[in-house]
mmCIF file of the N, C-alpha and C atoms, coordinates in Angstrom:
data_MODEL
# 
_entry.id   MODEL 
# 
loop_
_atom_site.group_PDB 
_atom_site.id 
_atom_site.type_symbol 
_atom_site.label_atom_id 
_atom_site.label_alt_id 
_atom_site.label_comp_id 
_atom_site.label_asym_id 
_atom_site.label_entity_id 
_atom_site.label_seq_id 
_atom_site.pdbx_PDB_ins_code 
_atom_site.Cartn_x 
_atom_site.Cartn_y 
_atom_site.Cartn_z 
_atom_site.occupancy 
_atom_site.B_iso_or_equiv 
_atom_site.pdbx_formal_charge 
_atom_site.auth_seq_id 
_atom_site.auth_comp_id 
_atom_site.auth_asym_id 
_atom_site.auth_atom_id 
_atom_site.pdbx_PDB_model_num 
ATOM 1   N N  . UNK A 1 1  ? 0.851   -1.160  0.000   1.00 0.00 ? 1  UNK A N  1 
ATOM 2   C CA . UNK A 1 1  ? 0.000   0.000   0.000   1.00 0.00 ? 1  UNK A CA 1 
ATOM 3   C C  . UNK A 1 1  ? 0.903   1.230   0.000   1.00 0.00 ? 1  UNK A C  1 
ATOM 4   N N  . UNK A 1 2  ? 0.403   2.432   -0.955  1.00 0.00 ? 2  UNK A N  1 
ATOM 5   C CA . UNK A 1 2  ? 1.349   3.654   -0.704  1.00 0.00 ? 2  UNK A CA 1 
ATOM 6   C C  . UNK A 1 2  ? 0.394   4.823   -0.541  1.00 0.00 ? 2  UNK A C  1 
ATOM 7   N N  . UNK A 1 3  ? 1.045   5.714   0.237   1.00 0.00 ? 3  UNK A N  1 
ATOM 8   C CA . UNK A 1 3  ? 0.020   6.943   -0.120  1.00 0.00 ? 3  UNK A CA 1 
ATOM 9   C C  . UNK A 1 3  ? 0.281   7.697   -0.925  1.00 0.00 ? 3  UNK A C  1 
ATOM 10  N N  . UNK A 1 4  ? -0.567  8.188   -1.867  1.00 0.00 ? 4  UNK A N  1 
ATOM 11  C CA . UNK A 1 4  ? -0.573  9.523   -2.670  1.00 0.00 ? 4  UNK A CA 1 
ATOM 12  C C  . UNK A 1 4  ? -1.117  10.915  -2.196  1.00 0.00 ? 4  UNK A C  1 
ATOM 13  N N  . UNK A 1 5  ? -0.044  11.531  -2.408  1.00 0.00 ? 5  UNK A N  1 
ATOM 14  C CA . UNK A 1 5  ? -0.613  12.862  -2.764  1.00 0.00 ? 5  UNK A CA 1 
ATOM 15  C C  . UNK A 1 5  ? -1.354  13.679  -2.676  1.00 0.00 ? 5  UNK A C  1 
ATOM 16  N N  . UNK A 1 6  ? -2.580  14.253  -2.077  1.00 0.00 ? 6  UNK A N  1 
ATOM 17  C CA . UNK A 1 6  ? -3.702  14.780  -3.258  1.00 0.00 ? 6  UNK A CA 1 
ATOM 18  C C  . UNK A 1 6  ? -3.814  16.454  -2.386  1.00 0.00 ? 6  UNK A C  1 
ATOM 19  N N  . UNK A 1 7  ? -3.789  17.227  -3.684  1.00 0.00 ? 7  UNK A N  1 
ATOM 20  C CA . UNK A 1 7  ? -3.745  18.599  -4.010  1.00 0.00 ? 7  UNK A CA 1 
ATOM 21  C C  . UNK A 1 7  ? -4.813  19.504  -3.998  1.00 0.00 ? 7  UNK A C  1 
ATOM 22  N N  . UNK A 1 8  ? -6.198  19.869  -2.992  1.00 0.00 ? 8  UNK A N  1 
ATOM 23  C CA . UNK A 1 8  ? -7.422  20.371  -3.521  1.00 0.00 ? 8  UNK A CA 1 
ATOM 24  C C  . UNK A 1 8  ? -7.086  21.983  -3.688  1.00 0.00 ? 8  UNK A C  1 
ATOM 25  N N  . UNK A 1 9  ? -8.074  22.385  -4.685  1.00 0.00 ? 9  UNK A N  1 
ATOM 26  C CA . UNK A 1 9  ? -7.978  23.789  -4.737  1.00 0.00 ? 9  UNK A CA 1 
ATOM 27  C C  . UNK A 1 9  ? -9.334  24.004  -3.792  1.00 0.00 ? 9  UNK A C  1 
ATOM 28  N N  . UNK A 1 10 ? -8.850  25.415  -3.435  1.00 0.00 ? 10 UNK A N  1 
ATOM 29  C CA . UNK A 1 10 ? -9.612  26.731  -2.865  1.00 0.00 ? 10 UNK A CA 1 
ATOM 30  C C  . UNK A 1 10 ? -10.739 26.462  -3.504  1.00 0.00 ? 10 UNK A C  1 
ATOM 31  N N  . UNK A 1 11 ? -12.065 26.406  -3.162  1.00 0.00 ? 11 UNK A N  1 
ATOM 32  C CA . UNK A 1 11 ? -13.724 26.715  -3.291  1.00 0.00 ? 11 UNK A CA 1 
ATOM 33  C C  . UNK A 1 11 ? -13.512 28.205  -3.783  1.00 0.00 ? 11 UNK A C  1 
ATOM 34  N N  . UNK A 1 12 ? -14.584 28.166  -4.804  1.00 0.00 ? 12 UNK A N  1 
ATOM 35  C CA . UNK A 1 12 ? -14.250 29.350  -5.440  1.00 0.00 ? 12 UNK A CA 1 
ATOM 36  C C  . UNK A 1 12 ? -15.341 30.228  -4.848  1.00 0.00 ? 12 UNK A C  1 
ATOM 37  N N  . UNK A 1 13 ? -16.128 30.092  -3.924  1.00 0.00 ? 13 UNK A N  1 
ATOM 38  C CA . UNK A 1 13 ? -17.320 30.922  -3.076  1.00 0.00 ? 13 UNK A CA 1 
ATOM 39  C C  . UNK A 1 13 ? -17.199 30.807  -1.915  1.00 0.00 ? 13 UNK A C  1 
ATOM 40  N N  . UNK A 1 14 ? -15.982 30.118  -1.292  1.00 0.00 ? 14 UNK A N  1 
ATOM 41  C CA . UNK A 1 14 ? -15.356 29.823  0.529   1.00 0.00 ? 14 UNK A CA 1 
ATOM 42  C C  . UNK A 1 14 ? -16.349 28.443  0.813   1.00 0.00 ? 14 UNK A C  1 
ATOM 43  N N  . UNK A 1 15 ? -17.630 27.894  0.435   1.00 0.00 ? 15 UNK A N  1 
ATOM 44  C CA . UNK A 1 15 ? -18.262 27.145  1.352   1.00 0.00 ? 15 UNK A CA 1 
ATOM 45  C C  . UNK A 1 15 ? -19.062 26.214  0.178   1.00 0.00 ? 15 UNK A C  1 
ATOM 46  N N  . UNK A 1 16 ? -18.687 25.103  1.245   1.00 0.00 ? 16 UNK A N  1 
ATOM 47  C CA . UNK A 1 16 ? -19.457 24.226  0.158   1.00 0.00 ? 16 UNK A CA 1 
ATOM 48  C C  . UNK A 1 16 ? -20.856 23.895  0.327   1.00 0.00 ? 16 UNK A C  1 
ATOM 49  N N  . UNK A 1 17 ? -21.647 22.959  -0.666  1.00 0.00 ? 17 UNK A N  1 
ATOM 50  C CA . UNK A 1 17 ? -23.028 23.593  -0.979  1.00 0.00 ? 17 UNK A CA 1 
ATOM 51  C C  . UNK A 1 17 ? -23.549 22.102  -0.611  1.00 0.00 ? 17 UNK A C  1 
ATOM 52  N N  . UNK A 1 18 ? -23.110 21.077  -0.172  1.00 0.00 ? 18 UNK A N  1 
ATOM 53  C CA . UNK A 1 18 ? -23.434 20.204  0.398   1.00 0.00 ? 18 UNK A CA 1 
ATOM 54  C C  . UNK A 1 18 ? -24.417 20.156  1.683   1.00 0.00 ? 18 UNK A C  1 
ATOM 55  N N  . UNK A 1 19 ? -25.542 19.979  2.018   1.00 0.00 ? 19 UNK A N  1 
ATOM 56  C CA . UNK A 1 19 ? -26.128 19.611  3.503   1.00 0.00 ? 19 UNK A CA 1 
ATOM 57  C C  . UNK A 1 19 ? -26.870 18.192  3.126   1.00 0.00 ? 19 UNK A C  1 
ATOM 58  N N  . UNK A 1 20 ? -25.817 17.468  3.726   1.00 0.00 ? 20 UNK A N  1 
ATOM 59  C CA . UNK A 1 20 ? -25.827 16.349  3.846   1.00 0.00 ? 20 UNK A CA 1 
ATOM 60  C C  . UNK A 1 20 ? -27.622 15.807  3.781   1.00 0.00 ? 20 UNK A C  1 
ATOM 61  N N  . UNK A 1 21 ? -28.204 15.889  5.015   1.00 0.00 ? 21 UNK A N  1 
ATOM 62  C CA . UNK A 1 21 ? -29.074 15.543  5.680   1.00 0.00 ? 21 UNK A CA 1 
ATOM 63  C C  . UNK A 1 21 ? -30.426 15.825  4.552   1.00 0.00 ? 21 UNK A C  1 
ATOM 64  N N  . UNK A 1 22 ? -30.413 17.160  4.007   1.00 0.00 ? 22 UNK A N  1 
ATOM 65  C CA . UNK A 1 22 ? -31.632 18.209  3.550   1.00 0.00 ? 22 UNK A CA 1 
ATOM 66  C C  . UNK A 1 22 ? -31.284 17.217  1.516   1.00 0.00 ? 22 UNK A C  1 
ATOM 67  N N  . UNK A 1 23 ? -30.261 17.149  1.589   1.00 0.00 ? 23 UNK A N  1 
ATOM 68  C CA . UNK A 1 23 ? -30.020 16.596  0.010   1.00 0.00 ? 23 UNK A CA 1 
ATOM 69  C C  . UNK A 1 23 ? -30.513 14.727  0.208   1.00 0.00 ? 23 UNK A C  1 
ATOM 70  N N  . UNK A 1 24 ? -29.982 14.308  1.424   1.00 0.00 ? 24 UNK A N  1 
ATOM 71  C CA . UNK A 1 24 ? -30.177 12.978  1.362   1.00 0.00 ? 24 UNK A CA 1 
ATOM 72  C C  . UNK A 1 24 ? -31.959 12.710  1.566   1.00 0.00 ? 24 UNK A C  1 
ATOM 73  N N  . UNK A 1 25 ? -32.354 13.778  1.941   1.00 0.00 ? 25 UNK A N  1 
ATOM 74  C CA . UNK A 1 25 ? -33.849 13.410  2.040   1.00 0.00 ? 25 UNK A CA 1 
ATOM 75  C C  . UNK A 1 25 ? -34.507 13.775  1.066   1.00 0.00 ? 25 UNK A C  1 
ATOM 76  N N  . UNK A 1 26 ? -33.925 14.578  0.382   1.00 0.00 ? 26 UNK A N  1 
ATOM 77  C CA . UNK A 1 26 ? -34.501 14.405  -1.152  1.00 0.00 ? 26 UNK A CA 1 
ATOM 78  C C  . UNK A 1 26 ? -34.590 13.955  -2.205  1.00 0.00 ? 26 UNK A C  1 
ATOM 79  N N  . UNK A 1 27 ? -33.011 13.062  -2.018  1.00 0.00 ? 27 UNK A N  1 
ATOM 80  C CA . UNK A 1 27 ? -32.928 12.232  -2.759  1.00 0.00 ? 27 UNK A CA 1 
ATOM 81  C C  . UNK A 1 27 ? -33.735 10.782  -2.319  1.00 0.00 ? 27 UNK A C  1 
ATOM 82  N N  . UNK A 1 28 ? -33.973 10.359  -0.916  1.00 0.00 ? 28 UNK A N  1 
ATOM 83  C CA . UNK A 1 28 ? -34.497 9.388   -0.661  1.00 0.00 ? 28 UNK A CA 1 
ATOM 84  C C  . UNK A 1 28 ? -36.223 9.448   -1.249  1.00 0.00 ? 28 UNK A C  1 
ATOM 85  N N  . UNK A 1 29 ? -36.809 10.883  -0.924  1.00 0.00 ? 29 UNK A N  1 
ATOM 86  C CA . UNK A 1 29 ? -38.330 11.124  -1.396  1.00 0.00 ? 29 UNK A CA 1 
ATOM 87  C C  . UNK A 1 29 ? -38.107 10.716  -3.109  1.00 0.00 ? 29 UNK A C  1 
ATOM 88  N N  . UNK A 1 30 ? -37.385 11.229  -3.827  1.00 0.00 ? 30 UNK A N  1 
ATOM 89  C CA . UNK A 1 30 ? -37.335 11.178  -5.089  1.00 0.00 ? 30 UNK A CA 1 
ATOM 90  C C  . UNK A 1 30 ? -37.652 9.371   -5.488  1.00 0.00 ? 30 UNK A C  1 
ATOM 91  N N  . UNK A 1 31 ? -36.871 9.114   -4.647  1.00 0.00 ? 31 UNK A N  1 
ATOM 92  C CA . UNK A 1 31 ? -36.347 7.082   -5.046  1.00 0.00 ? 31 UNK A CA 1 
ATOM 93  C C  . UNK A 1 31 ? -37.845 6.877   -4.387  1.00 0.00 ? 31 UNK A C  1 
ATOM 94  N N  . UNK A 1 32 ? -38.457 7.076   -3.961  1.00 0.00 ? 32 UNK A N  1 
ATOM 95  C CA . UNK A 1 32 ? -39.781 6.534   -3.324  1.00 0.00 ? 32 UNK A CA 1 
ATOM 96  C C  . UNK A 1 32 ? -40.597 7.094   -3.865  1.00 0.00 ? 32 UNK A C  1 
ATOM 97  N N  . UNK A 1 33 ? -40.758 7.978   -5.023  1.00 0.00 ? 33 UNK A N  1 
ATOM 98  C CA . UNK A 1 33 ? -41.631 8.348   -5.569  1.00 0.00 ? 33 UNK A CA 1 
ATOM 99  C C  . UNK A 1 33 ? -41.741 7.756   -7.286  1.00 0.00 ? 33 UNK A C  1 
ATOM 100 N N  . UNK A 1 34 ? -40.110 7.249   -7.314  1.00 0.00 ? 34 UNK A N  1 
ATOM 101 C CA . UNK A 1 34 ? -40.325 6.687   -9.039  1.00 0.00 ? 34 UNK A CA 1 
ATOM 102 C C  . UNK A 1 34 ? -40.670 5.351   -8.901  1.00 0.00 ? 34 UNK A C  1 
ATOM 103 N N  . UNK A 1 35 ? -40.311 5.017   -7.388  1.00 0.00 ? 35 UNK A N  1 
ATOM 104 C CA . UNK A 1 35 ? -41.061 3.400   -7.527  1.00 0.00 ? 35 UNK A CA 1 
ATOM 105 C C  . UNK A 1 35 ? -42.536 3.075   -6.973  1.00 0.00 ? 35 UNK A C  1 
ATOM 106 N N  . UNK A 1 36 ? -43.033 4.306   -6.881  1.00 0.00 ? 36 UNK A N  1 
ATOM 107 C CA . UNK A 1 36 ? -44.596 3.950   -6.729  1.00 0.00 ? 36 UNK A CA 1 
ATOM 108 C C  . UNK A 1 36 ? -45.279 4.024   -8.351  1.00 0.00 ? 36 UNK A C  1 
ATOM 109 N N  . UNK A 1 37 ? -44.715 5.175   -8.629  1.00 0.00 ? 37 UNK A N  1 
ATOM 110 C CA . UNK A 1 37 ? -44.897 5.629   -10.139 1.00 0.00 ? 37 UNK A CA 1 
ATOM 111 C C  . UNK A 1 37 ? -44.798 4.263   -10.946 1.00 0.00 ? 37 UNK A C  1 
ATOM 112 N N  . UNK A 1 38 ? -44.252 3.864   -10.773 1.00 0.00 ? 38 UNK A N  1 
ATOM 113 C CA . UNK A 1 38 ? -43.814 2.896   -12.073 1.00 0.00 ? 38 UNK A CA 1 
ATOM 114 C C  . UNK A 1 38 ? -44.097 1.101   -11.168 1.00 0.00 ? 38 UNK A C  1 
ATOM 115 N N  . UNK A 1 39 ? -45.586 0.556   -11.296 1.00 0.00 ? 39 UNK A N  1 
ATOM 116 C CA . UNK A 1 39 ? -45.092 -0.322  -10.831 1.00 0.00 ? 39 UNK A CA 1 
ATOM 117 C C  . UNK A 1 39 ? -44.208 -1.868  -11.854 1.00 0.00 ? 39 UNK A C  1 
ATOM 118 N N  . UNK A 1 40 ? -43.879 -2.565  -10.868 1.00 0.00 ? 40 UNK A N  1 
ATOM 119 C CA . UNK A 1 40 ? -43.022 -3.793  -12.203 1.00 0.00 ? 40 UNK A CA 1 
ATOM 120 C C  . UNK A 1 40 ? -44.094 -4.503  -12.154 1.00 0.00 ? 40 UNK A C  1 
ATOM 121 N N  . UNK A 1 41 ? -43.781 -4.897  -14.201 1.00 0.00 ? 41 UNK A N  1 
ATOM 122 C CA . UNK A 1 41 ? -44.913 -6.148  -14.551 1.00 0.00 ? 41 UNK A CA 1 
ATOM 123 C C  . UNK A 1 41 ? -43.860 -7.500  -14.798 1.00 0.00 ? 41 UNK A C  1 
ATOM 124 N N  . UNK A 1 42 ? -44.557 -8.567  -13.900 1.00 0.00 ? 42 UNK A N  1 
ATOM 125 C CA . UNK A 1 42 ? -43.390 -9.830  -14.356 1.00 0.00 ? 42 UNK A CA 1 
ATOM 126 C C  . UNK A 1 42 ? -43.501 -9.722  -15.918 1.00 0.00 ? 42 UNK A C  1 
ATOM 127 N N  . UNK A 1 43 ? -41.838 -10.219 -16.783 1.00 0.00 ? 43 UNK A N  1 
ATOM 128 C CA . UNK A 1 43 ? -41.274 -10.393 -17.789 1.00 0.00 ? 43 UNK A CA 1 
ATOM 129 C C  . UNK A 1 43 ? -41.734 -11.706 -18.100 1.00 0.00 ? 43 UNK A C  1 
ATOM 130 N N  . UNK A 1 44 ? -42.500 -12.015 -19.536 1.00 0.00 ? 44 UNK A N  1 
ATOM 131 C CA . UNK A 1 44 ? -43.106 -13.327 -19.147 1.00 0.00 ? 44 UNK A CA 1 
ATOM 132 C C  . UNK A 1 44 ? -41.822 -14.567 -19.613 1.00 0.00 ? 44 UNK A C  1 
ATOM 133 N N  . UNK A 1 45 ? -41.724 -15.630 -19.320 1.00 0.00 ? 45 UNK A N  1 
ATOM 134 C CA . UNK A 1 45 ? -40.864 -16.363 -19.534 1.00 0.00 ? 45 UNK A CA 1 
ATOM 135 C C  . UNK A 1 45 ? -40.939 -17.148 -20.819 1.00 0.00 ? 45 UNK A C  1 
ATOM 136 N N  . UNK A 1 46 ? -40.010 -17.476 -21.558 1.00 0.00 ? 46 UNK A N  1 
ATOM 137 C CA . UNK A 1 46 ? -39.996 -17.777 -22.850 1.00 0.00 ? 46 UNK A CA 1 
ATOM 138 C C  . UNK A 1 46 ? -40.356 -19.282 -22.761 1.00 0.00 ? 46 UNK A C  1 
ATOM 139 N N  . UNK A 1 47 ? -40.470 -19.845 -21.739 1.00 0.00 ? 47 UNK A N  1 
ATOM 140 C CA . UNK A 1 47 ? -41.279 -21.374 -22.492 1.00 0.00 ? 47 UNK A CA 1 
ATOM 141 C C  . UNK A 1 47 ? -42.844 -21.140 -21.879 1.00 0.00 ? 47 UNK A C  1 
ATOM 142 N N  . UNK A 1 48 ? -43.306 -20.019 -21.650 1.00 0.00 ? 48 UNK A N  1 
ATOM 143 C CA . UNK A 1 48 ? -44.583 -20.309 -21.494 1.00 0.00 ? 48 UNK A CA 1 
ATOM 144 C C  . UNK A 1 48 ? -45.187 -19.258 -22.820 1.00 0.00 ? 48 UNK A C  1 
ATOM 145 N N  . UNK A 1 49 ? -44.327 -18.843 -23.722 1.00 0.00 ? 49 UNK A N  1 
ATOM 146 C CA . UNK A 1 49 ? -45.038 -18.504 -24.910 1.00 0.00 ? 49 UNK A CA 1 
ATOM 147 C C  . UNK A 1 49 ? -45.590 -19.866 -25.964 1.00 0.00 ? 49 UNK A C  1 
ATOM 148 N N  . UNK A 1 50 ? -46.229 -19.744 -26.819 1.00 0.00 ? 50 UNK A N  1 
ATOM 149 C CA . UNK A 1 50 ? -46.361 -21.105 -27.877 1.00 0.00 ? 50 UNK A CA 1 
ATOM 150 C C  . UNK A 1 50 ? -45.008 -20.843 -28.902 1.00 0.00 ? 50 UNK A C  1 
ATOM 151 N N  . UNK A 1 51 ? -44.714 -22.308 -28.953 1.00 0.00 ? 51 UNK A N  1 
ATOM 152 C CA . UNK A 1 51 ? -43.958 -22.491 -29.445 1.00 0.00 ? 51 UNK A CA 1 
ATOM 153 C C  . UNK A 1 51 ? -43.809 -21.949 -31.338 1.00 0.00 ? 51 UNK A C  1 
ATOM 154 N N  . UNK A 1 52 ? -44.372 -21.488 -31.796 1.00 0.00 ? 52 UNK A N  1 
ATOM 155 C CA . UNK A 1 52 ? -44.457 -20.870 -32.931 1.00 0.00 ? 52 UNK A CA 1 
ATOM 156 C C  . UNK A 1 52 ? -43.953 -19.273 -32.746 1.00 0.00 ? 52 UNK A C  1 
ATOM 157 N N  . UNK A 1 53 ? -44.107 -18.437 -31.891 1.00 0.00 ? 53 UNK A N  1 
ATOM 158 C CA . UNK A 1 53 ? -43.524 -17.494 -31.423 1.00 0.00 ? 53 UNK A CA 1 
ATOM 159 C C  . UNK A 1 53 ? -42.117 -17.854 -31.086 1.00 0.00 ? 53 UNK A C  1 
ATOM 160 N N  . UNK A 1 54 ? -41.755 -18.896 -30.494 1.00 0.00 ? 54 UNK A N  1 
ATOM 161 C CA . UNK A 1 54 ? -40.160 -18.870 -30.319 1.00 0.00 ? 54 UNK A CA 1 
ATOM 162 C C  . UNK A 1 54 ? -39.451 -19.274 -31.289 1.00 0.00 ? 54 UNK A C  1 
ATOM 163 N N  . UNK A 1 55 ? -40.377 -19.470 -32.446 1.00 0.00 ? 55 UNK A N  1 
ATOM 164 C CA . UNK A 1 55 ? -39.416 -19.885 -33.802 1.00 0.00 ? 55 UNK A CA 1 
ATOM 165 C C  . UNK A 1 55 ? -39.007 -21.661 -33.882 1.00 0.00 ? 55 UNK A C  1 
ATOM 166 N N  . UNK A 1 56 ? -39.431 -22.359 -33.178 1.00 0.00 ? 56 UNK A N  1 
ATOM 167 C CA . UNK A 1 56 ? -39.593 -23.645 -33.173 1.00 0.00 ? 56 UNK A CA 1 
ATOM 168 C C  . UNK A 1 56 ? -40.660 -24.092 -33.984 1.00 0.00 ? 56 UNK A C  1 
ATOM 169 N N  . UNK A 1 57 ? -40.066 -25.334 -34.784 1.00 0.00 ? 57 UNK A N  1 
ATOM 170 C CA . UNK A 1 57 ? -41.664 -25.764 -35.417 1.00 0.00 ? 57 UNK A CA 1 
ATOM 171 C C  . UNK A 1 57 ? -42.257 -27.114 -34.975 1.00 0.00 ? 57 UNK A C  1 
# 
């Protein structure tokens, strides 16, 4: 294992724009709102189509 380096520059407005708490709860409302929106339909499985659809004769 080695350590590197690392160099940050100066914030170009002094403060960063991060609040943890106020962003993570919006992002959590967001994720709970596209999965009500959208519910899942099972993918149907390919041997319960007829066999003329799967190109078998």
């Amino acid at each position: 294992m080695h350590e590197v380096p690392s160099h940050e520059r100066c914030r170009i407005h002094g403060e960063s724009n991060l609040h943890a708490v106020r962003d993570g709860i919006r992002v959590l409302k967001t994720i709970l709102r596209e999965r009500r929106r959208r519910p899942t339909q099972p993918v149907p499985e390919l041997a319960s189509r007829p066999a003329a659809d799967r190109g078998v004769a």
